[in-house]
Residue, then its C-alpha position, 0 to 999 in steps of 0.5 A: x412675449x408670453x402668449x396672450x393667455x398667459x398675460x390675460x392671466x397675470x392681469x387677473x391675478x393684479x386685479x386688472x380688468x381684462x377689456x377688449x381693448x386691453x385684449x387688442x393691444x396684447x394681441x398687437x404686440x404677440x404678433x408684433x416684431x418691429x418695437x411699435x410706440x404707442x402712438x403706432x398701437x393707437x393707429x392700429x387699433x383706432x380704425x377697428x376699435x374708434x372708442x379706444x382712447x390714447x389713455x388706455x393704450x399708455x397706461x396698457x403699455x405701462x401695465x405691461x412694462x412694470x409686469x416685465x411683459x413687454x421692454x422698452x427702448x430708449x434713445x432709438x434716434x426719435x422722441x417717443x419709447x418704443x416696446x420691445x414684446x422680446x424681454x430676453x437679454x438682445x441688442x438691436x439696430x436702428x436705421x437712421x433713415x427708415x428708422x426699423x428697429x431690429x431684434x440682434x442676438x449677441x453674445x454680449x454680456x453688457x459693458x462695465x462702468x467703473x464708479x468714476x465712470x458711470x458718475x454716480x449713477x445707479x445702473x439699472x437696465x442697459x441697452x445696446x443699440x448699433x446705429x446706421x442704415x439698414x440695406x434698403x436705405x443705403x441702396x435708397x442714399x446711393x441712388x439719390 
């Protein structure tokens, strides 16, 4: 993620207020490697800041997303959309129990869908995400 003074500045420069909670939410994310969804950013902010509403941390995110500040990742075995601080090209792996979510480099240059393939569909953005248990989860499973 840019640093938070970069992004402070790029708000600015939209027109967009600079809040303290606006401010939170930045520095929750620059510190933030392991893909939080709002809710969690909510929950970590609420018992610091309790006048801080679930509202201004999704349009906050939402702000941050169309500035191509922070990415989003879908479909990571749960309902809710995660944020990604990392908005160069990576792939990631999700643990199915645990459900961690970690940043991979790859040299992977994305998969070609032929027209037939991709079914009409216009492909905007892909997203890579290899599924299992992380180290911690198998130890638990074979435990158990």
């Amino acid at each position: 993620m840019k640093s938070i003074e970069e992004v402070i500045k790029l708000f600015r420069q939209k027109g967009l207020k600079i809040t303290p909670q606006r401010r939170a939410i930045f520095e929750i994310l620059h510190e933030n490697g392991s893909h939080p969804n709002a809710e969690d950013i909510y929950k970590g902010l609420n018992s610091n800041m309790p006048d801080i509403s679930r509202t201004t941390v999704y349009n906050t995110l939402r702000e941050l997303n169309k500035l191509g500040v922070i990415g989003v990742v879908r479909n990571a075995g749960e309902d809710s959309i995660r944020y990604d601080p990392k908005t160069e090209n990576h792939d990631h792996i999700y643990c199915l129990q645990c459900g961690r979510l970690i940043d991979i480099e790859s040299e992977n240059k994305g998969v070609e869908l032929s027209n037939e393939k991709s079914r009409g569909f216009q492909i905007v953005e892909q997203q890579i995400t290899f599924i299992g248990y992380c180290p911690d989860c198998q130890k638990e499973r074979k435990n158990s």
